[in-house]
N, CA, C and O atoms as a MOPAC input file, in Angstrom:
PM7 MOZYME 1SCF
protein

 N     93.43000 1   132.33100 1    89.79000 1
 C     94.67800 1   131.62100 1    89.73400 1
 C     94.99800 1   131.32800 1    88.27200 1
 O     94.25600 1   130.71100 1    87.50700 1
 N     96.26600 1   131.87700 1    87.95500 1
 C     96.72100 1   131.63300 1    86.33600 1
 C     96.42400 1   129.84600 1    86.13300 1
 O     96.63000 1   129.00600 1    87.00900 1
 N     95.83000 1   129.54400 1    84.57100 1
 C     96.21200 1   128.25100 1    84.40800 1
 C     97.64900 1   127.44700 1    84.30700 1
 O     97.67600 1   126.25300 1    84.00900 1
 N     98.93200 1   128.26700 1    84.60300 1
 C    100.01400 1   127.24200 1    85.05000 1
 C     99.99400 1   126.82300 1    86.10300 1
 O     99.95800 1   125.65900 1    86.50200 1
 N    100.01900 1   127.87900 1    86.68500 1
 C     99.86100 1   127.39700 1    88.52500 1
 C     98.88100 1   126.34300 1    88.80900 1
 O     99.40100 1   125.35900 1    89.33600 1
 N     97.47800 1   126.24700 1    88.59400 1
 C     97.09500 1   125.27400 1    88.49600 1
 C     97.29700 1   124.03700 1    87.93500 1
 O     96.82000 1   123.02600 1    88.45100 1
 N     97.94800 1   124.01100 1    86.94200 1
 C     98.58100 1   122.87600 1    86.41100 1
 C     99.96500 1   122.18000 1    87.13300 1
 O    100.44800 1   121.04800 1    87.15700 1
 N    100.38600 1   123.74600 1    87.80700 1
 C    101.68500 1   122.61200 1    88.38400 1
 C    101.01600 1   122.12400 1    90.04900 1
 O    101.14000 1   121.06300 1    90.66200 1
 N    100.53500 1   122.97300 1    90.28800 1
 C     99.95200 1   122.71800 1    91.64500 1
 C     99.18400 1   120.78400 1    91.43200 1
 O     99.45700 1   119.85100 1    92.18700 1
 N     98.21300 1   120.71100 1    90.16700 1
 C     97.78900 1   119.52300 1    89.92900 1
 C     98.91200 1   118.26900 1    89.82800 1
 O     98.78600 1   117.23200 1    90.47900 1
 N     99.88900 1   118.50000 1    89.02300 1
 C    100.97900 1   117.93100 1    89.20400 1
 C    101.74600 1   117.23100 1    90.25400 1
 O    102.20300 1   116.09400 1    90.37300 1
 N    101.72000 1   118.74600 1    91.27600 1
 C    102.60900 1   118.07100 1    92.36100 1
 C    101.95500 1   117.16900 1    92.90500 1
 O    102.47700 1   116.23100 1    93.50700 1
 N    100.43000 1   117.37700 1    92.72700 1
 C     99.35900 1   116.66700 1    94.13000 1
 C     99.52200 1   115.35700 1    93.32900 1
 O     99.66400 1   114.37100 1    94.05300 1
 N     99.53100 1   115.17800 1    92.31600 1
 C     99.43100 1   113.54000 1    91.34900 1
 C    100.73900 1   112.97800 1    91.84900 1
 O    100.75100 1   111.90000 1    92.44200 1
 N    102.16400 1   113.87000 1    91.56800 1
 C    103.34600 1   113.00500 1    91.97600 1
 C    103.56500 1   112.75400 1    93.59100 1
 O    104.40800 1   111.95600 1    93.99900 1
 N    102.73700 1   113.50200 1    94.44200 1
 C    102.96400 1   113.21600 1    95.90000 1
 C    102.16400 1   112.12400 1    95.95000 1
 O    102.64500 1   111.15300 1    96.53300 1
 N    101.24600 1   112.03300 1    95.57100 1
 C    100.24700 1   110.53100 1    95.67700 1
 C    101.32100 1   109.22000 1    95.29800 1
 O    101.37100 1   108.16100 1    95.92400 1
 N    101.81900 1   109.43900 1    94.58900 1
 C    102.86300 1   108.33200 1    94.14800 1
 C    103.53300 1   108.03000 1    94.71900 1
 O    103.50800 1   106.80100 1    94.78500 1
 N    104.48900 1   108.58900 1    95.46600 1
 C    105.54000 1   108.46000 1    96.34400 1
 C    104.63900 1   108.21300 1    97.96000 1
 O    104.33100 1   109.18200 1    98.65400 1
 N    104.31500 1   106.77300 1    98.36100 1
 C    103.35200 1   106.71500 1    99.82900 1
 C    104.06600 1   106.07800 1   100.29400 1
 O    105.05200 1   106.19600 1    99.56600 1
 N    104.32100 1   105.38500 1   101.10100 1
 C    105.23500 1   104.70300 1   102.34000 1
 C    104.48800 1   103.57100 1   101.97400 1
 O    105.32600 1   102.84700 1   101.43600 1
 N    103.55200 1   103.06900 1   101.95100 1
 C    103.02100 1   101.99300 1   101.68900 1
 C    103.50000 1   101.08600 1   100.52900 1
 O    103.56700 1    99.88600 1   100.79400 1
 N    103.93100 1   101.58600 1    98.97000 1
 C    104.56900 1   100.96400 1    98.19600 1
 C    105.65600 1   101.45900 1    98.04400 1
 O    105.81800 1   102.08300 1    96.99500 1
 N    106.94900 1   101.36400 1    99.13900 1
 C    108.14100 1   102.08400 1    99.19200 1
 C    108.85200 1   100.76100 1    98.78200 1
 O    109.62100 1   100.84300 1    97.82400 1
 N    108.71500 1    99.72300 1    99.30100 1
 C    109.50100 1    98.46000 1    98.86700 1
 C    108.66400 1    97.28700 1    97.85100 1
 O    107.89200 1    96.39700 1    98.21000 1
 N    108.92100 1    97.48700 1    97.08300 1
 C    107.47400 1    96.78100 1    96.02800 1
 C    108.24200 1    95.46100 1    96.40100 1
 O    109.46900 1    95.39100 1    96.46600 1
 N    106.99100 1    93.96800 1    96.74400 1
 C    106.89000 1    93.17500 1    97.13200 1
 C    106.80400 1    92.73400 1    98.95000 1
 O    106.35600 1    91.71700 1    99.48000 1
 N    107.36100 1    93.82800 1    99.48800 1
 C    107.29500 1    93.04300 1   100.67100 1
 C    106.08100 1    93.15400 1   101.84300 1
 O    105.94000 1    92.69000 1   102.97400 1
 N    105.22100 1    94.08900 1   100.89000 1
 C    103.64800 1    93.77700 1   101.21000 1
 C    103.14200 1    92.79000 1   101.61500 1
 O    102.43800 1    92.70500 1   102.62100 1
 N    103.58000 1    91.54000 1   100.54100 1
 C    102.59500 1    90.26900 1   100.76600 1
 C    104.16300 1    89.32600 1   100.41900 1
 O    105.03400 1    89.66000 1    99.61600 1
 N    104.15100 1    88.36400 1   101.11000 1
 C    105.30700 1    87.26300 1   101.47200 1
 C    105.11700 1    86.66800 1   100.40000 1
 O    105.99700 1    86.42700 1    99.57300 1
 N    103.63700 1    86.29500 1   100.28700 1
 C    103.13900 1    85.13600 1    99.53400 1
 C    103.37300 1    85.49200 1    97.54200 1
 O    102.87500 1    84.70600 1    96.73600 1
 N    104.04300 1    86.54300 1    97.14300 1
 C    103.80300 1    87.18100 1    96.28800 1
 C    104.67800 1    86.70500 1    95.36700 1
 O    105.82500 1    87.10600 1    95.56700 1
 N    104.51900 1    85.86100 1    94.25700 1
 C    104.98400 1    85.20400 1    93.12100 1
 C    105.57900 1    84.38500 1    93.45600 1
 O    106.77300 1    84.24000 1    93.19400 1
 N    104.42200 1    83.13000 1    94.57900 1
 C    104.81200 1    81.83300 1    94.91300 1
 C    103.70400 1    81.24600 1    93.13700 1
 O    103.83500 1    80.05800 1    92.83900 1
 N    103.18700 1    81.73400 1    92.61500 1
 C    102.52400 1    81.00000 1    91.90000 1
 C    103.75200 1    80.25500 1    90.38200 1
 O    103.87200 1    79.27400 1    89.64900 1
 N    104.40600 1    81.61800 1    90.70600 1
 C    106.16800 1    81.47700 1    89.48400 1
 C    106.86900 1    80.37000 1    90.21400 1
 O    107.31600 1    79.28200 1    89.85100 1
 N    106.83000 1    80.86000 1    91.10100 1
 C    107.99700 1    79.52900 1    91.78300 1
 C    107.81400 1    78.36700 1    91.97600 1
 O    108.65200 1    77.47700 1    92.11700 1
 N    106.24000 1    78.29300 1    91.99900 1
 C    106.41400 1    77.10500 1    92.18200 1
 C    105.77800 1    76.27600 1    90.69500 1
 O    105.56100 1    75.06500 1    90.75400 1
 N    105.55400 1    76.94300 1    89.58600 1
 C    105.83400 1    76.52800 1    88.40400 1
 C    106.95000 1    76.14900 1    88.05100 1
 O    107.07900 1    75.08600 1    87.44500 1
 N    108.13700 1    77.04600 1    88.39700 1
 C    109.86800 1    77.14000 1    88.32000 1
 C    109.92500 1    75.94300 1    88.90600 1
 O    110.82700 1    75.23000 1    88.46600 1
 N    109.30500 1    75.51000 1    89.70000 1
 C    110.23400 1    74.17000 1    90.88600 1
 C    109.19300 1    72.84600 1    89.85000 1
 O    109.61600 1    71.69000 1    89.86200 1
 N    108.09600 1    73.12400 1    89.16200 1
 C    107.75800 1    71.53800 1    88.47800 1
 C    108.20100 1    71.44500 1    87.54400 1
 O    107.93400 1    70.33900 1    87.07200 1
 N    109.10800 1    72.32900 1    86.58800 1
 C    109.36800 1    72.45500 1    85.48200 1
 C    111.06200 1    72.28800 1    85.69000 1
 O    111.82200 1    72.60400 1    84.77500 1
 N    111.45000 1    71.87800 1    86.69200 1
 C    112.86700 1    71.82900 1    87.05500 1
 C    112.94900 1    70.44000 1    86.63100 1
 O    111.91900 1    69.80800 1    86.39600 1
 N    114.16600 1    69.89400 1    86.51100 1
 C    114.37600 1    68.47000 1    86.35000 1
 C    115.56900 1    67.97100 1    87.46900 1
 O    116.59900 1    68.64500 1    87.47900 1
 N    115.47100 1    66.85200 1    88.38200 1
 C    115.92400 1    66.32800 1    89.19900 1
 C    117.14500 1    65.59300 1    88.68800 1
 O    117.03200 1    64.53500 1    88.06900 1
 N    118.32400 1    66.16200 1    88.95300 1
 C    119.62900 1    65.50100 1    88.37100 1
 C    119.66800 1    64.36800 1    89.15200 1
 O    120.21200 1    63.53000 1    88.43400 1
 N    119.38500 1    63.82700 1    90.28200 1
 C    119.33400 1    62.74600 1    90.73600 1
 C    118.17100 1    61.95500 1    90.80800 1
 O    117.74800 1    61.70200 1    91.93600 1
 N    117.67300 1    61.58900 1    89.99400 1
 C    116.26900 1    60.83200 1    90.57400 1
 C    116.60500 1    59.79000 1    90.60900 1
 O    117.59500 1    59.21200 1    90.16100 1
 N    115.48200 1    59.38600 1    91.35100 1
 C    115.36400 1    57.69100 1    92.11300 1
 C    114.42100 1    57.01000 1    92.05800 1
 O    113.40800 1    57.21400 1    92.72800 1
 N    114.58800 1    55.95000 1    91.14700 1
 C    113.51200 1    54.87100 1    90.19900 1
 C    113.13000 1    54.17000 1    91.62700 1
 O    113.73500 1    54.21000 1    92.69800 1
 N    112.09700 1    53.61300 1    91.32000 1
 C    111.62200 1    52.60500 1    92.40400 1
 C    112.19700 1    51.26700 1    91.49100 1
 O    112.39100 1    51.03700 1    90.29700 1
 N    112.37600 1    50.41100 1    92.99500 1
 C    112.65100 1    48.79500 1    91.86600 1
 C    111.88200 1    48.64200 1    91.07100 1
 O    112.45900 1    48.78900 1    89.99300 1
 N    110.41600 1    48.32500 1    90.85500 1
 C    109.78100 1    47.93100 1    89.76700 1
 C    108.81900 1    48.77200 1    89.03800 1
 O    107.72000 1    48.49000 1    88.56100 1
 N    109.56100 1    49.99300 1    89.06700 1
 C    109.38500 1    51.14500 1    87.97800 1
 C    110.21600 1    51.19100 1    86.70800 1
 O    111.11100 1    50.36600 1    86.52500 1
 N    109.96300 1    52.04300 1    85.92100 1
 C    110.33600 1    51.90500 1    84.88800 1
 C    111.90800 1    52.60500 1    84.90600 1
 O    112.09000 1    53.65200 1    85.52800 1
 N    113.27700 1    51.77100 1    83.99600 1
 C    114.63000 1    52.28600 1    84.42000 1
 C    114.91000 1    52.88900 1    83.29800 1
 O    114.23900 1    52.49700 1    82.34300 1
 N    115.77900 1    53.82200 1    83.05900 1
 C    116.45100 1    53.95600 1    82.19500 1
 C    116.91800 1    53.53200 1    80.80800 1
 O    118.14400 1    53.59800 1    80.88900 1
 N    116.52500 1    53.03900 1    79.29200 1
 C    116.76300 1    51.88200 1    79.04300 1
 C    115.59800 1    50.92800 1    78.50000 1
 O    115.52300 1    50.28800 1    77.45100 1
 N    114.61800 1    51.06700 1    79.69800 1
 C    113.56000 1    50.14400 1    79.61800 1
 C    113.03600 1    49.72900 1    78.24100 1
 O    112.69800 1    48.65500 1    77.74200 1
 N    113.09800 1    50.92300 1    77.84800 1
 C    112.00200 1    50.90000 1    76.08000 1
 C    112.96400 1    50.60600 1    75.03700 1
 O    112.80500 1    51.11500 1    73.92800 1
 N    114.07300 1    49.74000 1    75.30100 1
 C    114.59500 1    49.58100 1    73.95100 1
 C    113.80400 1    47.84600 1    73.70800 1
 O    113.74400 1    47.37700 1    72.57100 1
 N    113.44200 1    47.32800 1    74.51800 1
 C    112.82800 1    46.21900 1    74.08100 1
 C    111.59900 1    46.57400 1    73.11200 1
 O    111.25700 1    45.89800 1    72.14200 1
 N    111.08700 1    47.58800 1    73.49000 1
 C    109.84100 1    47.41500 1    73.14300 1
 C    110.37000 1    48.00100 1    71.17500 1
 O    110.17400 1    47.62400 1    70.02000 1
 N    110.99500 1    48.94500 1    71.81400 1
 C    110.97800 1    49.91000 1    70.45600 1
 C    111.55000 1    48.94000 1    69.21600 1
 O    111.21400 1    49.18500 1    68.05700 1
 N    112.78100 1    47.39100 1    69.66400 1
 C    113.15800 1    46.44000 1    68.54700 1
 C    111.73600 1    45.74100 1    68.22900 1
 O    111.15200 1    45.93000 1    67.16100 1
 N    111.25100 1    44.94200 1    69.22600 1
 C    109.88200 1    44.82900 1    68.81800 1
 C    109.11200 1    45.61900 1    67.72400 1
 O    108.93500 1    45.26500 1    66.55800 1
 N    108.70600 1    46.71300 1    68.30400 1
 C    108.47300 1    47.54800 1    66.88800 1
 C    108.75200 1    47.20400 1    65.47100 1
 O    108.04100 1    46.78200 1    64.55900 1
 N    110.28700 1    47.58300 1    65.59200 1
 C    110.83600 1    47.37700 1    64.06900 1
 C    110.50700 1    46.20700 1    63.58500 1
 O    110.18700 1    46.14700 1    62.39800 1
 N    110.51300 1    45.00000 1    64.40900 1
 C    110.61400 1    44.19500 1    63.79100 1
 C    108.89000 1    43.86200 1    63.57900 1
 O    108.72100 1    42.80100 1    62.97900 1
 N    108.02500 1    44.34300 1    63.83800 1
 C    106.55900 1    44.05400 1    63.74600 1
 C    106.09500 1    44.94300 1    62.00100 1
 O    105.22500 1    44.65700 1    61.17800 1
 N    107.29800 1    46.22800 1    62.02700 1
 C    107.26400 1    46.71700 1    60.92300 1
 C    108.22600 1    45.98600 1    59.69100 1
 O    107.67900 1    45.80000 1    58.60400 1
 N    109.19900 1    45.70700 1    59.81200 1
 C    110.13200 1    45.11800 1    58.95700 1
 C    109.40700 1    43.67500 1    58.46600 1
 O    109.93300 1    43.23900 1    57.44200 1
 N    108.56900 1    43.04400 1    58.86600 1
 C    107.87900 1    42.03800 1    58.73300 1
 C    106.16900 1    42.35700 1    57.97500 1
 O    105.55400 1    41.63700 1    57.18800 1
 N    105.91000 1    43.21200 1    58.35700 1
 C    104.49200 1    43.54700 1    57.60000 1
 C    103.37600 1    43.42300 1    58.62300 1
 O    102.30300 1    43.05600 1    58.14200 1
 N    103.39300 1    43.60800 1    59.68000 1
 C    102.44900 1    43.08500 1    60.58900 1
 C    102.24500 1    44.27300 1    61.66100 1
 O    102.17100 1    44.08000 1    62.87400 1
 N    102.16700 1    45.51700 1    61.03600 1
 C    101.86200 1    46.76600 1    61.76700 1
 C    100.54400 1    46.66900 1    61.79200 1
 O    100.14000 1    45.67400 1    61.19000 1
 N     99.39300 1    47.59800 1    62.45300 1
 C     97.98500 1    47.45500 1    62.58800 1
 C     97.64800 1    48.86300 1    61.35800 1
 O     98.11400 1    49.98700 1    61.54800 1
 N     96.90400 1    48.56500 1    60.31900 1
 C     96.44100 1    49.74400 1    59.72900 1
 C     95.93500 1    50.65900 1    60.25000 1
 O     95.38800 1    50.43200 1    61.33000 1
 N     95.90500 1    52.27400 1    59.61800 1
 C     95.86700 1    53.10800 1    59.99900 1
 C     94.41700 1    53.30300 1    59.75000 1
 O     94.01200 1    53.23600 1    58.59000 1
 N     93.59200 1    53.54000 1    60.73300 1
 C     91.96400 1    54.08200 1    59.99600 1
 C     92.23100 1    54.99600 1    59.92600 1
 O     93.18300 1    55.50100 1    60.52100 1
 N     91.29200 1    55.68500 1    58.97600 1
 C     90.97500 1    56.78900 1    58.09600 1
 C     89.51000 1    57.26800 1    58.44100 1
 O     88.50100 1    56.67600 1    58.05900 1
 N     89.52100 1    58.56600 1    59.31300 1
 C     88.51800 1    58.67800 1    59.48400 1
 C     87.52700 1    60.10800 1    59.13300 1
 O     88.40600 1    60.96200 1    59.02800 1
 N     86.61800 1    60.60000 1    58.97100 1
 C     86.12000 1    61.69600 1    57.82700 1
 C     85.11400 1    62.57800 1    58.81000 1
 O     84.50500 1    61.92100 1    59.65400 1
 N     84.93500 1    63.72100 1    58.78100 1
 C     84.35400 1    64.20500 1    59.28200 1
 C     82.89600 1    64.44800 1    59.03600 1
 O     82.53100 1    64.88700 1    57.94600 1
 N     81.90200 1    64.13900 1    60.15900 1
 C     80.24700 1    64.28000 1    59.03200 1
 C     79.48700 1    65.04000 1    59.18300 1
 O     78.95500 1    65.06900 1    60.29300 1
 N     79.16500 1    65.78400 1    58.40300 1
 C     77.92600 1    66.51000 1    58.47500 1
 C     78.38800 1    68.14300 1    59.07200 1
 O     77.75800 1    68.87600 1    59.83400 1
 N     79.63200 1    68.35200 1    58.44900 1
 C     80.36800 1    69.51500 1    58.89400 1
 C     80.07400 1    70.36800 1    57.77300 1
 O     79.08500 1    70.03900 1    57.11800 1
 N     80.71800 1    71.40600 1    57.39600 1
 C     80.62800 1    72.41900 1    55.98400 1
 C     80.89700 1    73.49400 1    56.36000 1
 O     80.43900 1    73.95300 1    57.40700 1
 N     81.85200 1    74.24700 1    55.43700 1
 C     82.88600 1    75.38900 1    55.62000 1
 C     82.39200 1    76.31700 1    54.62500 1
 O     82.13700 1    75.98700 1    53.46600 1
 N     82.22700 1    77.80500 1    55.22800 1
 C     81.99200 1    78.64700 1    54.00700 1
 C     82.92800 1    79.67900 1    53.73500 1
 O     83.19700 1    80.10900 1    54.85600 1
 N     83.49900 1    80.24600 1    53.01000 1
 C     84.31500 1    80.92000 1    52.32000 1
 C     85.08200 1    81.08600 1    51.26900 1
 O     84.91600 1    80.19400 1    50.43600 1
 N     85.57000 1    81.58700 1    51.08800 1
 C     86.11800 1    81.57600 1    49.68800 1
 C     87.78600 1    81.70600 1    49.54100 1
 O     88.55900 1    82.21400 1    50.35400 1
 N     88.04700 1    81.18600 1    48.45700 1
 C     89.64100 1    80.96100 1    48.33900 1
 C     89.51000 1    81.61400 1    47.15500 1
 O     88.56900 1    81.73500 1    46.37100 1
 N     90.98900 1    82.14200 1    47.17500 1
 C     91.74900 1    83.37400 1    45.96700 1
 C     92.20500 1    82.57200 1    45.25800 1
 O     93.30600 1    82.11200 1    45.56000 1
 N     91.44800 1    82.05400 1    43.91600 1
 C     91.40000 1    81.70300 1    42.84000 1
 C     91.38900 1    83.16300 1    41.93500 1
 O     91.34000 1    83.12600 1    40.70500 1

């Protein structure tokens, strides 16, 4: 058998494998199939209506706190910042000097 013929003969048998009844409609194999997207899509959605409980936090809530703030800063009476160092670490390489 000439080597074209064999080559197309190999061919056809590769592209008939492809074409199976089994993946004729891609997805409707499995129902369940990119519930893992959706339902990422549905926590990452935001609720145009939501509904605070009474003694949850409203809308608003944090402007008390946030004047507080200022004024804990505008006064001098913020809590210092520690400063803290890393120990017993050490980096090797070299910088382009």
């Amino acid at each position: 058998m000439p080597f074209r013929l064999m080559l197309i003969v190999a061919a056809a048998a590769a592209l008939g494998a492809c074409s199976s009844t089994m993946n004729k409609h891609i997805g409707e194999e499995n129902p369940s199939l990119g519930e893992a997207a959706k339902y990422n899509a549905a926590l990452q959605t935001i609720n145009p209506t939501p509904v605070y409980s009474p003694n949850g936090a409203q809308p608003g809530d944090n402007g008390d706190k946030g004047s507080l703030a200022v004024k804990h800063y505008r006064a001098g009476e913020v809590k210092q910042v520690e400063t803290m160092g890393t120990t017993g670490m050490s980096s090797s390489g070299s910088s382009p000097h």
